[in-house]
PDB file with SEQRES, HELIX, SHEET and CRYST1 records, atoms N, CA, C and O in Angstrom:
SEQRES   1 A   59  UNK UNK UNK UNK UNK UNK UNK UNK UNK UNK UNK UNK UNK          
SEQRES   2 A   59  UNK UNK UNK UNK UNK UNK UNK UNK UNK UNK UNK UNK UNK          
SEQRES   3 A   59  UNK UNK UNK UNK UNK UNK UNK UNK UNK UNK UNK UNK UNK          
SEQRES   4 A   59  UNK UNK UNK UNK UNK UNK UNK UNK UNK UNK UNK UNK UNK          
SEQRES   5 A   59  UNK UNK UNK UNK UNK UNK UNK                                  
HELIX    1 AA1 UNK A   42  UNK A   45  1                                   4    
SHEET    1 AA1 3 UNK A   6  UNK A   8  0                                        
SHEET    2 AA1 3 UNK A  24  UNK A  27 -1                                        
SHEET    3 AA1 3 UNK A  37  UNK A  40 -1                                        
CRYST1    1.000    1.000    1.000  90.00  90.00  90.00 P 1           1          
ATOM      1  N   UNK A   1     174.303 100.572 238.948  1.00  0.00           N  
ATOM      2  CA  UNK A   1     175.270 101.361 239.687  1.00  0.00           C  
ATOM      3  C   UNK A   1     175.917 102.367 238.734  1.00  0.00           C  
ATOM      4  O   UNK A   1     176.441 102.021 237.675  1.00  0.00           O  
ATOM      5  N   UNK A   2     175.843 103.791 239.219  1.00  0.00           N  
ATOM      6  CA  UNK A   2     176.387 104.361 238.364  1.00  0.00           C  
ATOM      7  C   UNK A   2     177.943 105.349 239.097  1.00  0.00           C  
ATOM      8  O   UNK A   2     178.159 105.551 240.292  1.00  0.00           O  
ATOM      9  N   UNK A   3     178.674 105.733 238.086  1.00  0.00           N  
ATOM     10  CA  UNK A   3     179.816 105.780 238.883  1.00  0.00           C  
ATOM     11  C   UNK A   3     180.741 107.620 238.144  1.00  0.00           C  
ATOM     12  O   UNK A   3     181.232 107.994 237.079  1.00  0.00           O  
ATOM     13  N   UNK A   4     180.499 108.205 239.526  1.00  0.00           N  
ATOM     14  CA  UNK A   4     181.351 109.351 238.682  1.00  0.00           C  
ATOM     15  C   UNK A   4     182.844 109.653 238.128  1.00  0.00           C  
ATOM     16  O   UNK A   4     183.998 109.511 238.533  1.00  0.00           O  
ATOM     17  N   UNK A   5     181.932 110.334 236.538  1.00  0.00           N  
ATOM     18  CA  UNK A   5     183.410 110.000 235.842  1.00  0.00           C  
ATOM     19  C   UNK A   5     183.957 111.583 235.742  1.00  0.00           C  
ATOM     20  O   UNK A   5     185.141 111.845 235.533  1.00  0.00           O  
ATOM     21  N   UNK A   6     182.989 112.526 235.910  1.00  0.00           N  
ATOM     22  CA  UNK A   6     183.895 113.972 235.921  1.00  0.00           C  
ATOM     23  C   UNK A   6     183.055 114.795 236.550  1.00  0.00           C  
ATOM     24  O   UNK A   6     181.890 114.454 236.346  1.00  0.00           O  
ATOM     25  N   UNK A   7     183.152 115.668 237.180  1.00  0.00           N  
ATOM     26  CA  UNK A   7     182.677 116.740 237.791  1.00  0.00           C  
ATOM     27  C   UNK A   7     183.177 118.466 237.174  1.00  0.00           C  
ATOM     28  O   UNK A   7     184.255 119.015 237.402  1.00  0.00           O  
ATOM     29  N   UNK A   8     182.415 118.831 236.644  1.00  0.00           N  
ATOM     30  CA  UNK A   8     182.523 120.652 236.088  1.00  0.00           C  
ATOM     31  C   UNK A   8     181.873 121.826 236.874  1.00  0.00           C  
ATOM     32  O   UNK A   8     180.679 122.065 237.057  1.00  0.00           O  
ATOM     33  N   UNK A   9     183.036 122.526 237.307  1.00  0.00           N  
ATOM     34  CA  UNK A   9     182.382 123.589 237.993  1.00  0.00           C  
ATOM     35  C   UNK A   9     181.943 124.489 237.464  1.00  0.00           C  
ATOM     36  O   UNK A   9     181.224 125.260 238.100  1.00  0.00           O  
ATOM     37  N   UNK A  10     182.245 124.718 236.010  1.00  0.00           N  
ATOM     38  CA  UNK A  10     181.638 125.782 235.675  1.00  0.00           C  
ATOM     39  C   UNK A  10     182.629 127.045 235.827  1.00  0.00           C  
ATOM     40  O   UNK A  10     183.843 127.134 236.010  1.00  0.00           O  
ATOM     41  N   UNK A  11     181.617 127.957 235.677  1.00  0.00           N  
ATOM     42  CA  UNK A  11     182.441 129.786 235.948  1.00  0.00           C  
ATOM     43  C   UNK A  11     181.518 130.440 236.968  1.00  0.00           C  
ATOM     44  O   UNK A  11     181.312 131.654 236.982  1.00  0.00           O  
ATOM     45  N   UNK A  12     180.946 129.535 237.861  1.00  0.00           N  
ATOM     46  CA  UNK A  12     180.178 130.114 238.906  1.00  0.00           C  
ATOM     47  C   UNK A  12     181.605 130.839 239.655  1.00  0.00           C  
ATOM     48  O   UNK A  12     182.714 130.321 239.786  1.00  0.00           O  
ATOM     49  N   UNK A  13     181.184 132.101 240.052  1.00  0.00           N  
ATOM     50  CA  UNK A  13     181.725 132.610 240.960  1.00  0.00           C  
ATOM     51  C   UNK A  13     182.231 134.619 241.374  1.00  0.00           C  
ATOM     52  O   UNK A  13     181.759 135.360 242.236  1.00  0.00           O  
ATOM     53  N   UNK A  14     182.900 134.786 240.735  1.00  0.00           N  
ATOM     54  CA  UNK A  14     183.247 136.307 240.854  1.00  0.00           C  
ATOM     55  C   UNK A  14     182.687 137.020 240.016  1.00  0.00           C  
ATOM     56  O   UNK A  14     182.554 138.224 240.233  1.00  0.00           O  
ATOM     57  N   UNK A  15     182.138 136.316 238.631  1.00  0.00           N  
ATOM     58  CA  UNK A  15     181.433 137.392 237.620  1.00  0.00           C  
ATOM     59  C   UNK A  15     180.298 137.759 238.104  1.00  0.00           C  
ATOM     60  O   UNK A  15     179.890 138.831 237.657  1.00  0.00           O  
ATOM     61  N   UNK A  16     179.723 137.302 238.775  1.00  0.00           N  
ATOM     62  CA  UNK A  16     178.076 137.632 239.129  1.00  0.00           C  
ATOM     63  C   UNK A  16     177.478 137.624 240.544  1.00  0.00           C  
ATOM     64  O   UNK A  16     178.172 136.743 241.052  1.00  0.00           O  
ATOM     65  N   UNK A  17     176.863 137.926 241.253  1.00  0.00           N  
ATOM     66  CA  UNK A  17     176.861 137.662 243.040  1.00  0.00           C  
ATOM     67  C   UNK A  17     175.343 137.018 242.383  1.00  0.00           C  
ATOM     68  O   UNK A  17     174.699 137.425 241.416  1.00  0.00           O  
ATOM     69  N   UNK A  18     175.160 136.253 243.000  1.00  0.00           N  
ATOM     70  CA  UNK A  18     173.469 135.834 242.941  1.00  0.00           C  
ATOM     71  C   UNK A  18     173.590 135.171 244.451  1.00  0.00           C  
ATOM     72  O   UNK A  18     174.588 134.861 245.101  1.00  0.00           O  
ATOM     73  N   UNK A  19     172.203 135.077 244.749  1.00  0.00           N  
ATOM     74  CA  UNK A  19     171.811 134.516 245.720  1.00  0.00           C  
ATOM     75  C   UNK A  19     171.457 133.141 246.417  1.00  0.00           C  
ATOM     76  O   UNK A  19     170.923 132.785 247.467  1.00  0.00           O  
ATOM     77  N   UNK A  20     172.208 132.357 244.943  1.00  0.00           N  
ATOM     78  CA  UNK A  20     172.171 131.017 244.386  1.00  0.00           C  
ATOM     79  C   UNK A  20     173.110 130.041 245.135  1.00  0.00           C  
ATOM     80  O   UNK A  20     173.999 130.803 245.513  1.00  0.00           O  
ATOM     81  N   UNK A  21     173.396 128.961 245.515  1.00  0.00           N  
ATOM     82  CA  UNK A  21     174.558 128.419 246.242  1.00  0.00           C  
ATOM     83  C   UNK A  21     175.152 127.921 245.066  1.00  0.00           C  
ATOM     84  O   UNK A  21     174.382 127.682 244.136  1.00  0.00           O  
ATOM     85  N   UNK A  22     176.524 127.685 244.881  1.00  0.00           N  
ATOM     86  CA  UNK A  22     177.524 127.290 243.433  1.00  0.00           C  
ATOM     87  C   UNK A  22     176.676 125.969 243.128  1.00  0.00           C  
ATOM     88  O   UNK A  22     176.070 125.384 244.025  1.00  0.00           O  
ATOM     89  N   UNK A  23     176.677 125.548 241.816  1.00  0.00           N  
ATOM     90  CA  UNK A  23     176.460 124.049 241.516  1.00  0.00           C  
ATOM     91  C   UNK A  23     177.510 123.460 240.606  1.00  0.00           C  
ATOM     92  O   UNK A  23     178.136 124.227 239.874  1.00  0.00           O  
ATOM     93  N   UNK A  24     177.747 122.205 240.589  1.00  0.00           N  
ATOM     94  CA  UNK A  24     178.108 121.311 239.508  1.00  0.00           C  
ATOM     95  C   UNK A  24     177.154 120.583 238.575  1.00  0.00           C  
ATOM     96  O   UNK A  24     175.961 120.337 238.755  1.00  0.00           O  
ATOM     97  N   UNK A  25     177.812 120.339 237.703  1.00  0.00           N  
ATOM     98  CA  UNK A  25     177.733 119.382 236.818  1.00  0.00           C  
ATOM     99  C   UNK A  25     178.522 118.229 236.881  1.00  0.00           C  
ATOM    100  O   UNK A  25     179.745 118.240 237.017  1.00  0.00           O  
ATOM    101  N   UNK A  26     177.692 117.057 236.765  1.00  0.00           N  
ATOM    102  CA  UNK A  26     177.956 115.756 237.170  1.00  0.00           C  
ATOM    103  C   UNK A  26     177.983 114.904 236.287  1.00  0.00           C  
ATOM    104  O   UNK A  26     176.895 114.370 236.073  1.00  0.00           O  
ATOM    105  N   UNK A  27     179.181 114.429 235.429  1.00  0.00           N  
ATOM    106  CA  UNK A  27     178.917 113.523 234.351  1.00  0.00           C  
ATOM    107  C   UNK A  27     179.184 112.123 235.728  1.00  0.00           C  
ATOM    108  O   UNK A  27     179.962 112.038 236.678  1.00  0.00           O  
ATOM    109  N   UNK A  28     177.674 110.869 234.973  1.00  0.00           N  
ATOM    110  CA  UNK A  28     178.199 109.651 235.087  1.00  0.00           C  
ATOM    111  C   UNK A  28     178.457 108.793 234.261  1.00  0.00           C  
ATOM    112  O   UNK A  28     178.601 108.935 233.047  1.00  0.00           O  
ATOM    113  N   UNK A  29     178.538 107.727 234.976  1.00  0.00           N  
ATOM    114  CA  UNK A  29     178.816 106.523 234.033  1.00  0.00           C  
ATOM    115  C   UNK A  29     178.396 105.062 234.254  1.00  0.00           C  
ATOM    116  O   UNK A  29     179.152 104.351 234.915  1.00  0.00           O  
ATOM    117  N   UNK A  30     177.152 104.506 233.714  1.00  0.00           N  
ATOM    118  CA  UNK A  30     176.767 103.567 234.392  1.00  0.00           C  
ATOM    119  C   UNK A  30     177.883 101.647 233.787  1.00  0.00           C  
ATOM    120  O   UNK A  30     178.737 101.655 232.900  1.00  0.00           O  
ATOM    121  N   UNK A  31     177.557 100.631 234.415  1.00  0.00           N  
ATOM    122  CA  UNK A  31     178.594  99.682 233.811  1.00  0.00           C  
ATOM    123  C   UNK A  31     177.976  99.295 232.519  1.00  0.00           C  
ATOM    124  O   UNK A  31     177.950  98.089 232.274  1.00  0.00           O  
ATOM    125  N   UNK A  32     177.489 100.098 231.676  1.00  0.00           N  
ATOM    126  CA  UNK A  32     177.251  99.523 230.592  1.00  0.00           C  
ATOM    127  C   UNK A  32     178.139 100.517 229.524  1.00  0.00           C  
ATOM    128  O   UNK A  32     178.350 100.110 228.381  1.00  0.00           O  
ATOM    129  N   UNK A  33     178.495 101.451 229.840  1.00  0.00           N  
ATOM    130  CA  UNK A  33     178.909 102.770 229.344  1.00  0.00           C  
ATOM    131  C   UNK A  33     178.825 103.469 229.099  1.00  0.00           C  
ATOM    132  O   UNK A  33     179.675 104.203 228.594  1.00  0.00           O  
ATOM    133  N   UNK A  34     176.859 103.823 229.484  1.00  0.00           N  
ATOM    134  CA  UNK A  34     176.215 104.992 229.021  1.00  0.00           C  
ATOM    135  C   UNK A  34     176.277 106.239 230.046  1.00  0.00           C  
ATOM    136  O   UNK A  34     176.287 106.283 231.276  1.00  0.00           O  
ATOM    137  N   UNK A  35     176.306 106.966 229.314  1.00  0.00           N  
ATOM    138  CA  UNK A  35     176.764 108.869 230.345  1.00  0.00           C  
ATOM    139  C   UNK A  35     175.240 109.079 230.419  1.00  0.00           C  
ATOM    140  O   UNK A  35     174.376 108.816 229.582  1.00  0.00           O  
ATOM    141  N   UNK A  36     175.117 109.772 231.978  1.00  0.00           N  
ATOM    142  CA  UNK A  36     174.015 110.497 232.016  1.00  0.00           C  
ATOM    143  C   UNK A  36     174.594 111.965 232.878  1.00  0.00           C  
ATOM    144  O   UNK A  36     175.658 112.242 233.431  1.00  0.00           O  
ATOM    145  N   UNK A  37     173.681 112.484 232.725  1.00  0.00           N  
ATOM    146  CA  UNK A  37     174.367 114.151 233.460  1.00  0.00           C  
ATOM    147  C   UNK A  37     173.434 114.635 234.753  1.00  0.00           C  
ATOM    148  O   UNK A  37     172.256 114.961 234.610  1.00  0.00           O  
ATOM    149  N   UNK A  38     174.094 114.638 235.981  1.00  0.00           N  
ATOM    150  CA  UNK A  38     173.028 115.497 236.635  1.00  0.00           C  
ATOM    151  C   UNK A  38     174.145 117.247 237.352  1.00  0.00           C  
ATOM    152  O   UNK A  38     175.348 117.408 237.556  1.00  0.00           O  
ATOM    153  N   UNK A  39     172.900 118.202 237.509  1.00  0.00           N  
ATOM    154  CA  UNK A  39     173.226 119.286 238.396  1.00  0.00           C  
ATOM    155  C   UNK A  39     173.181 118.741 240.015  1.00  0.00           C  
ATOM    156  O   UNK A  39     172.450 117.831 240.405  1.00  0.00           O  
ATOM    157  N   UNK A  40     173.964 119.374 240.710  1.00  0.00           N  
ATOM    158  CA  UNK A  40     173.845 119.172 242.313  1.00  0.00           C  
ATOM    159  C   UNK A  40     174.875 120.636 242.561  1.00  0.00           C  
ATOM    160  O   UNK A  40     175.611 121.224 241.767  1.00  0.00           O  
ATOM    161  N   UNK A  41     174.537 120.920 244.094  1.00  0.00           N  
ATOM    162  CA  UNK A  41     175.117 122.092 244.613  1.00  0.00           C  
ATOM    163  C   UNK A  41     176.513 121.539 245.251  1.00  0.00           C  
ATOM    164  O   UNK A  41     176.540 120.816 246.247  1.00  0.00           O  
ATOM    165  N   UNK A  42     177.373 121.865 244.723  1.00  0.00           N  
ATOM    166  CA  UNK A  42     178.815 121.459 245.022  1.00  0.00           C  
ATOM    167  C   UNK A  42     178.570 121.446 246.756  1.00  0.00           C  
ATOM    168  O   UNK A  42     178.817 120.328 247.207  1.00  0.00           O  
ATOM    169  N   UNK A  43     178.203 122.297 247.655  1.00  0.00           N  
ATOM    170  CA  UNK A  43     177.991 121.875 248.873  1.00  0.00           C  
ATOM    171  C   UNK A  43     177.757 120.815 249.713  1.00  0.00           C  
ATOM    172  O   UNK A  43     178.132 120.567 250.859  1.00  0.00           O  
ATOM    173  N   UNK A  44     176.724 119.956 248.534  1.00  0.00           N  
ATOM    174  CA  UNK A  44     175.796 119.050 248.685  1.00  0.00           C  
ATOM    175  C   UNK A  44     176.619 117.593 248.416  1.00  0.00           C  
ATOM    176  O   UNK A  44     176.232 116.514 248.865  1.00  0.00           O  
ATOM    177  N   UNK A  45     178.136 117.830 247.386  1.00  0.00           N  
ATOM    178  CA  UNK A  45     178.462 117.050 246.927  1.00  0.00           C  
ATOM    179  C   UNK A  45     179.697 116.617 247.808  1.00  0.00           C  
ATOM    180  O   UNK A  45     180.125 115.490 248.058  1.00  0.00           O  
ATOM    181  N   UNK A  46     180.179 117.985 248.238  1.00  0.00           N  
ATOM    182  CA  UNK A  46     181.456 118.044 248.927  1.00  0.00           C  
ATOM    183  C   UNK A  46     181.210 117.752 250.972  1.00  0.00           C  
ATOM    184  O   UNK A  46     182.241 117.865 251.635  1.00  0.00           O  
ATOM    185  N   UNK A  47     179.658 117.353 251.871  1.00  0.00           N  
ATOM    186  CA  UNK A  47     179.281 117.072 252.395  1.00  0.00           C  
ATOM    187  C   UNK A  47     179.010 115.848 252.289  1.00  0.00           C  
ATOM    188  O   UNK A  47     179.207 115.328 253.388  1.00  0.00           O  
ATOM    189  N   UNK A  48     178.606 114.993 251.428  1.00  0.00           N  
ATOM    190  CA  UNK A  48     178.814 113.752 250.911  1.00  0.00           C  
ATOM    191  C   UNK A  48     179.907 112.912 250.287  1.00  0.00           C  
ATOM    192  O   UNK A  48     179.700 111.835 249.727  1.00  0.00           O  
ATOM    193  N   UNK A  49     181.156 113.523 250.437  1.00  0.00           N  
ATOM    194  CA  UNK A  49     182.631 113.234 249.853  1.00  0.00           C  
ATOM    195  C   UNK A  49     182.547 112.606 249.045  1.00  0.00           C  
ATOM    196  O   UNK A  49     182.923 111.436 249.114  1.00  0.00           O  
ATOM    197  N   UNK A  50     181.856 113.297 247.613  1.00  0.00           N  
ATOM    198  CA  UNK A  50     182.105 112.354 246.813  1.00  0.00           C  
ATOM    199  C   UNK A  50     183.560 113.096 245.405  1.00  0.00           C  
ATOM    200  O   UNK A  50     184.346 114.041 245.482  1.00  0.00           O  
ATOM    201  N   UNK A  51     183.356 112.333 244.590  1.00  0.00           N  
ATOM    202  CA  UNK A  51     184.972 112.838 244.271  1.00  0.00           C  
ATOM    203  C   UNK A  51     184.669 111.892 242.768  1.00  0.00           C  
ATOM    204  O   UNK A  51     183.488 111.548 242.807  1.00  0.00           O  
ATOM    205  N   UNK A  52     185.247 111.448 241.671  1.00  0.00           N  
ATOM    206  CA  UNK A  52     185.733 111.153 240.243  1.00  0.00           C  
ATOM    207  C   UNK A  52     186.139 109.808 240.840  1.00  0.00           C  
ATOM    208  O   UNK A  52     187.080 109.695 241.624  1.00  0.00           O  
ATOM    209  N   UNK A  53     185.470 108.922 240.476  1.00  0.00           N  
ATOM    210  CA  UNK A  53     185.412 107.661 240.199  1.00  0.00           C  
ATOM    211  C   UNK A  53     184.682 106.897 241.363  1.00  0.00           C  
ATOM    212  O   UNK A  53     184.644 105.671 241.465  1.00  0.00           O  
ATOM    213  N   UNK A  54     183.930 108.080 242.493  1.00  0.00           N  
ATOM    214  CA  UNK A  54     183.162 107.090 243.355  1.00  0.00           C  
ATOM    215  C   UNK A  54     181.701 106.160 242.772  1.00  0.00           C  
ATOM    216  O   UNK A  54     181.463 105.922 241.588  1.00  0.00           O  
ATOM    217  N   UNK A  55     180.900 105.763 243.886  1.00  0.00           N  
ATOM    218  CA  UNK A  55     179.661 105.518 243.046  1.00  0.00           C  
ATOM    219  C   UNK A  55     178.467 106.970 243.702  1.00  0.00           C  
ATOM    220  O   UNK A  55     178.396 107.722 244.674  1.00  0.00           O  
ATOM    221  N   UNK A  56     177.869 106.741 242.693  1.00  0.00           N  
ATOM    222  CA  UNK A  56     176.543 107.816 243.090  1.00  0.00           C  
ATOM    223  C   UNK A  56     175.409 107.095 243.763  1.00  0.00           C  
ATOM    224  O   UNK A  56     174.686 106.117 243.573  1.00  0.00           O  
ATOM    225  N   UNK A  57     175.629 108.166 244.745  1.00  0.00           N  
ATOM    226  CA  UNK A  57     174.148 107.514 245.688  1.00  0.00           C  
ATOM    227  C   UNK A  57     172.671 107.044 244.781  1.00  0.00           C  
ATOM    228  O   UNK A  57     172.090 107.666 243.892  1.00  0.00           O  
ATOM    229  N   UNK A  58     172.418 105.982 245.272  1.00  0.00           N  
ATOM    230  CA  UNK A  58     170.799 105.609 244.854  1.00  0.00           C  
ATOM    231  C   UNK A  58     169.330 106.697 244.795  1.00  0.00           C  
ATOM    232  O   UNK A  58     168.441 106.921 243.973  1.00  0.00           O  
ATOM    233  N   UNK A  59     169.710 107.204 246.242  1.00  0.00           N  
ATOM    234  CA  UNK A  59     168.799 107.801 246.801  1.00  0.00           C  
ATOM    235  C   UNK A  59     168.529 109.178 246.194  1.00  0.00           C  
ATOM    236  O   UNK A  59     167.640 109.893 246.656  1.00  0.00           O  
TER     237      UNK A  59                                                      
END                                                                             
């Protein structure tokens, strides 16, 4: 089970128009204490309510 410990948005936004949807960066944290990092489209994340200290989906 791994469990989010911070979410970074970055500087996506007014400097650049792309055609890209915004993403995050996803630090976790599994119960052993090791960090792993994934990208996801903040859309994707904020449709799935996830938020700093939930768990991360399996799937």
């Amino acid at each position: 089970m791994k469990t989010i410990k911070h979410i970074f948005d970055g500087d996506f936004g007014c400097e650049e128009k792309t055609n890209n949807k915004p993403t995050v960066s996803v630090t976790l944290i599994d119960e052993n204490g090791t960090e792993s990092y994934v990208t996801v489209e903040d859309e994707w994340l904020t449709a799935n309510n996830l938020n700093i200290g939930d768990t991360w989906p399996t799937d």
